[in-house]
C-alpha positions in Angstrom: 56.6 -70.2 -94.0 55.2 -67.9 -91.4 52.4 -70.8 -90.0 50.3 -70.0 -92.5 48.1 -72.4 -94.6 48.4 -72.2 -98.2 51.7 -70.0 -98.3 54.2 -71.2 -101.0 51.7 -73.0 -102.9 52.1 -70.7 -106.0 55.6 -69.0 -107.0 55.8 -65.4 -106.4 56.0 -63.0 -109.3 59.0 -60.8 -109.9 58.1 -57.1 -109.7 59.6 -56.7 -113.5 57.5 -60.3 -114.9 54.7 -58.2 -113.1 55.4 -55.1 -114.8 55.5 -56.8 -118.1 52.3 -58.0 -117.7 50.6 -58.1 -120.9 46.7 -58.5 -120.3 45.6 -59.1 -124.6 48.5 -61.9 -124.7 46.3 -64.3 -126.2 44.3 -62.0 -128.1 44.9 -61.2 -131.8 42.6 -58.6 -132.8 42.1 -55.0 -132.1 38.5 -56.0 -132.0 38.7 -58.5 -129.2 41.0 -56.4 -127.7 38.8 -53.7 -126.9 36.9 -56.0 -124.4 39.8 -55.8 -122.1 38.5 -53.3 -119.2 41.1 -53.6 -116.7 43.6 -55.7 -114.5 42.8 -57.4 -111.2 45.0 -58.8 -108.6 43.7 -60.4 -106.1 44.7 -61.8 -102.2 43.9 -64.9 -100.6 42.7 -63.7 -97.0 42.9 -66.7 -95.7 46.7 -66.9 -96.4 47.1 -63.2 -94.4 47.4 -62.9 -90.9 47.4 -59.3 -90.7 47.4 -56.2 -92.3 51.0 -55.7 -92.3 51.5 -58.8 -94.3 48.9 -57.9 -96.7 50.3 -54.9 -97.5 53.9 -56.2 -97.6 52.1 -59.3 -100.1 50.6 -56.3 -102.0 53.4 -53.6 -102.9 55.1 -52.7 -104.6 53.0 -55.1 -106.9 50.6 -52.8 -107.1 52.4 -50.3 -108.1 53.2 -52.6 -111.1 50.2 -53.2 -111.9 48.2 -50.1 -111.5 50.7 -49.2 -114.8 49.9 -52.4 -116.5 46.1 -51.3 -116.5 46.8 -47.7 -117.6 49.9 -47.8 -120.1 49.5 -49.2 -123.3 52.4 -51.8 -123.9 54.5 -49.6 -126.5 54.7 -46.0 -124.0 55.8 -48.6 -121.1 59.2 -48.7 -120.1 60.5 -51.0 -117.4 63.7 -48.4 -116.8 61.6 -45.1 -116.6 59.0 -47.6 -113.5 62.4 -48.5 -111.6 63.4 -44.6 -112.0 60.3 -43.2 -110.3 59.5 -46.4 -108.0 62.0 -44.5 -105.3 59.5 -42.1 -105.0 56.8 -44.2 -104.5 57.8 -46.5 -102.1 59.2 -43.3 -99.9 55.4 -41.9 -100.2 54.1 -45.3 -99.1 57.0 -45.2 -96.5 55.5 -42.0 -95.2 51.8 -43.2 -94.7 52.8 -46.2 -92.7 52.2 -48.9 -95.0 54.5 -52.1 -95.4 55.7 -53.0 -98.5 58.5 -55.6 -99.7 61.0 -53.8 -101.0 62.2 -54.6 -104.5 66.1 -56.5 -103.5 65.9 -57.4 -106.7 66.4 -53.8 -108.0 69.7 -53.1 -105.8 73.0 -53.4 -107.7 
């Protein structure tokens, strides 16, 4: 894949299973709970040979994510993400960044 060491060592994520992230899984209390802060995702570097590929490794991921940190898991809705991620990805489109688009969406 590509020439580049380290690449396929780890399955890739669906953008929905990302989406669905839930970050308290394995907690059970609102008390532990409340320790959550955020989300991270990270990028190994040494897997990237450019910029372009990082940003094509990164969205729309990120977009994913950045919804995971800030939506509580009852207001989320998988269909109402998909509905505005058209809009996203056209804004992204528009300041010249790569991104892989979502196939997996297309019917």
């Amino acid at each position: 894949k590509d020439d580049l060491p380290n690449v396929g060592w780890m399955p890739t994520l669906s953008l929905q299973r990302v989406y669905e992230f839930n970050p308290a899984f394995t907690l059970t209390t609102e008390q532990e709970k409340q320790h959550i802060l955020g989300v991270e995702a990270t990028i190994w570097g040494e897997s990237v040979k450019d910029l372009f590929r990082a940003f094509y490794m990164t969205y729309p991921r990120a977009l994913a994510l950045s919804e995971v940190g800030w939506t509580q898991m009852p207001q989320r809705s998988w269909q109402t993400f998909v509905d505005r991620l058209e809009g996203q990805l056209n804004y992204l489109w528009h300041q010249g960044v790569n991104y892989r688009v979502p196939v997996e969406l297309a019917n």
